[in-house]
C-alpha positions as CSV (number, residue, x, y, z in Angstrom):
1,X,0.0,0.0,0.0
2,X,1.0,3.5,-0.7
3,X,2.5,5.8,2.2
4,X,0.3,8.8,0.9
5,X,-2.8,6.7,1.3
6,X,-1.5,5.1,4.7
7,X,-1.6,9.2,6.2
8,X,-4.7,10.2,5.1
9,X,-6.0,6.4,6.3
10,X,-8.1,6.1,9.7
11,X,-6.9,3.9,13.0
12,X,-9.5,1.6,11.9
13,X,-8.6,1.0,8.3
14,X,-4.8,0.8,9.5
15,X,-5.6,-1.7,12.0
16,X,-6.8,-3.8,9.0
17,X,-4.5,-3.4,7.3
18,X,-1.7,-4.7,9.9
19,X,-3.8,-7.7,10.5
20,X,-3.2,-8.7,6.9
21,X,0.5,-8.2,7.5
22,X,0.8,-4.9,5.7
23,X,4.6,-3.7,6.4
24,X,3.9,-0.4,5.4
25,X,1.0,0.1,7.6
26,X,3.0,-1.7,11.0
27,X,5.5,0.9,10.3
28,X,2.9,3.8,10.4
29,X,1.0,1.9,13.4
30,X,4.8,2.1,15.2
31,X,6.1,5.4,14.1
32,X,2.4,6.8,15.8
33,X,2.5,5.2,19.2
34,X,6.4,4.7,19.5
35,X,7.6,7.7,21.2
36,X,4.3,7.4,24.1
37,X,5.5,3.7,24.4
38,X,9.0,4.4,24.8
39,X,7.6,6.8,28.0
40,X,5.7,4.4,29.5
41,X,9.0,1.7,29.0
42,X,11.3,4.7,30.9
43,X,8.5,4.8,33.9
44,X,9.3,1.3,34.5
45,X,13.1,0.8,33.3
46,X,15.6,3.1,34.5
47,X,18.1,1.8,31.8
48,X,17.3,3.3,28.4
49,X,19.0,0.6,26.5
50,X,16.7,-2.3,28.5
51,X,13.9,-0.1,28.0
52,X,14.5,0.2,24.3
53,X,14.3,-3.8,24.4
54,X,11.5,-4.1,26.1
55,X,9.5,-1.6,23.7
56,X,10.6,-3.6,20.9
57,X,9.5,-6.6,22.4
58,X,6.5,-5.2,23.3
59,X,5.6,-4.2,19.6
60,X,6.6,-7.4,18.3
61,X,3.7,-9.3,20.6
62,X,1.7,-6.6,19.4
63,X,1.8,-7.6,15.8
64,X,2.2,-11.3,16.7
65,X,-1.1,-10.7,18.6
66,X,-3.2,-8.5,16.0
67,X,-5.4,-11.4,15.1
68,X,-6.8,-11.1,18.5
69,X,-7.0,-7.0,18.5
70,X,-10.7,-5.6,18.2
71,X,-11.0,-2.3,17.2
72,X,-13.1,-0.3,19.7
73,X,-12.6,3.0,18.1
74,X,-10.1,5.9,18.7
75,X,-7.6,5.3,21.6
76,X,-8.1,1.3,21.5
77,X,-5.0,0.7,19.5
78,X,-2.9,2.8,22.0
79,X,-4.5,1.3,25.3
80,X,-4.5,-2.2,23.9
81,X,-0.3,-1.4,23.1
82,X,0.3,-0.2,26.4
83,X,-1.3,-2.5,27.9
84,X,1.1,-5.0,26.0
85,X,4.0,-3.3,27.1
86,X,3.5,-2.4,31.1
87,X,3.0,-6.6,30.7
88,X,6.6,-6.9,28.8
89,X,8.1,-4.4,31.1
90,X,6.4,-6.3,34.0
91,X,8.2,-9.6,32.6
92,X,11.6,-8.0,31.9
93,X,11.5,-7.0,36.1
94,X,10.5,-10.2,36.7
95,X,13.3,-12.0,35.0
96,X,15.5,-9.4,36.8
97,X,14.4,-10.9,39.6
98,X,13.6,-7.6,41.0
99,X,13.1,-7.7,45.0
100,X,10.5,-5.6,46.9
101,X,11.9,-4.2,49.8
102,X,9.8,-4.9,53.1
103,X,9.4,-2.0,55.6
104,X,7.5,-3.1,58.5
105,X,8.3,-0.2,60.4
106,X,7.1,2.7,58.4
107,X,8.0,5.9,58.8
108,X,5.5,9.0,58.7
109,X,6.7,12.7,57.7
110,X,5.2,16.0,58.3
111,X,6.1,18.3,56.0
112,X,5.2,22.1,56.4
113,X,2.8,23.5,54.2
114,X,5.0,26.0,52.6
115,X,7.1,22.8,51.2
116,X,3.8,21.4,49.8
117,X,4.5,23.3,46.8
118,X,8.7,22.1,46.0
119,X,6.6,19.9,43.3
120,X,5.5,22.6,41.4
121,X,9.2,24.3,40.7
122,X,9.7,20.6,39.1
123,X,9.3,19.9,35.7
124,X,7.8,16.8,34.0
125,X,11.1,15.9,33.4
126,X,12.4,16.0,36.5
127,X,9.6,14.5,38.3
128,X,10.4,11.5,35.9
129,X,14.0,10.9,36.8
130,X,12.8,11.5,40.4
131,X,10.9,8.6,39.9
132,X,13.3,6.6,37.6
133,X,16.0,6.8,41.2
134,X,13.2,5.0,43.2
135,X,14.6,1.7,43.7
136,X,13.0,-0.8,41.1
137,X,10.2,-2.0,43.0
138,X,8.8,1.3,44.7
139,X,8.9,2.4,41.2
140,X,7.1,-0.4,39.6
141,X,4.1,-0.3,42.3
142,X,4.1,3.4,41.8
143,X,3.7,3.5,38.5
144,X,1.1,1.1,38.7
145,X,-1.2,3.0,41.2
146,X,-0.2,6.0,39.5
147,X,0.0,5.9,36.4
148,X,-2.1,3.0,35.5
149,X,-4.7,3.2,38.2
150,X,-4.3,0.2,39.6
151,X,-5.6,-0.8,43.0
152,X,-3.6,-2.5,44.8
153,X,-5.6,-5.8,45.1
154,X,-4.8,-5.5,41.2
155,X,-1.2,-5.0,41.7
156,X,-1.2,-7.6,44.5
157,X,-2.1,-10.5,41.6
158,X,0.2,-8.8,38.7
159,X,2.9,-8.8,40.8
160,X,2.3,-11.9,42.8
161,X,2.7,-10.2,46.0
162,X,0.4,-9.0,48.7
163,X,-2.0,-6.1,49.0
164,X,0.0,-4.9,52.0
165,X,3.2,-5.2,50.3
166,X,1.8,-2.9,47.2
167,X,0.3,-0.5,50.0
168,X,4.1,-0.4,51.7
169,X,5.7,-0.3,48.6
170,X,3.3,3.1,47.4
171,X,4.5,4.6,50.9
172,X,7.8,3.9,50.7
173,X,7.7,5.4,46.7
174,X,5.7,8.7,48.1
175,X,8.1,8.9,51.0
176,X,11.2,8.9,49.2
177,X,9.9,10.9,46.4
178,X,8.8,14.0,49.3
179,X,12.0,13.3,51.0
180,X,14.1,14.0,47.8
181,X,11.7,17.0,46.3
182,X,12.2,18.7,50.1
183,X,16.1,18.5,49.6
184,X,16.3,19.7,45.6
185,X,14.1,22.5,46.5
């Protein structure tokens, strides 16, 4: 198929297209959702080069899988993809054998209101890498609750550990992330 007609051509009619094993069409499907992916790899991977894996692992089950897609409309491509790779990047942790670190004795901190506000002199980028130094599993529950909007019954089962380990993990992942905000600002 042409390129010209693959830009003018609508998610649903590129979709079809990439189930009949169009390459043209997989490589407009992954130029459009790429760079999004690649953010969602980097909230989960602190290495960019294992993240880069892991993305391209994720868009290779993607096309593996596309049989099984069904187009909802607009948005379902890109929440079916990143569902497919918070699950890769889940796996790649996994075979990391990435620990949770247990807590039992958790600390609270009051922090003046004045201080509330260090967050907002912070920039999207900052508050990324903030949350890229998290150690690997505060990071991974956080993102979860966070970003996915997870419970964390939910992450409980993903990660195959318990509701109050999620809820410590979350803590421990808000704690840190204050503690280091209050010193940078």
């Amino acid at each position: 198929m042409r390129v010209e007609l693959l830009h003018t051509m609508d998610e649903a009619k590129l979709v079809k297209c990439c189930k009949d094993n169009d390459p043209a069409a997989q490589k407009m499907l992954y130029s459009k959702y790429v760079e999004r992916m690649m953010v969602v790899c980097l909230r989960y991977i602190a290495n960019k080069e294992d993240a880069k894996e892991v993305l391209m692992d994720g868009f290779l089950n993607f096309f593996k899988n596309m049989e099984r897609f069904s187009w909802q409309g607009e948005g379902s491509v890109q929440a079916w993809l990143k569902k497919i790779v918070v699950n890769q990047c889940l796996m790649h942790l996994r075979k990391r054998q990435t620990l949770f670190v247990m807590h039992d004795d958790v600390v609270h901190n009051e922090f003046a209101d004045n201080q509330e506000n260090a967050l907002d002199m912070l920039n999207a980028r900052e508050i990324m890498a903030l949350i890229n130094d998290l150690p690997s599993g505060c990071r991974t529950v956080f993102n979860l609750y966070v970003f996915e909007g997870m419970n964390h019954r939910e992450i409980g089962v993903l990660l195959e550990i318990s509701e109050s380990t999620s809820k410590s993990q979350l803590h421990r992942a808000r704690t840190m992330l204050k503690q280091t905000i209050l010193q940078t600002s």
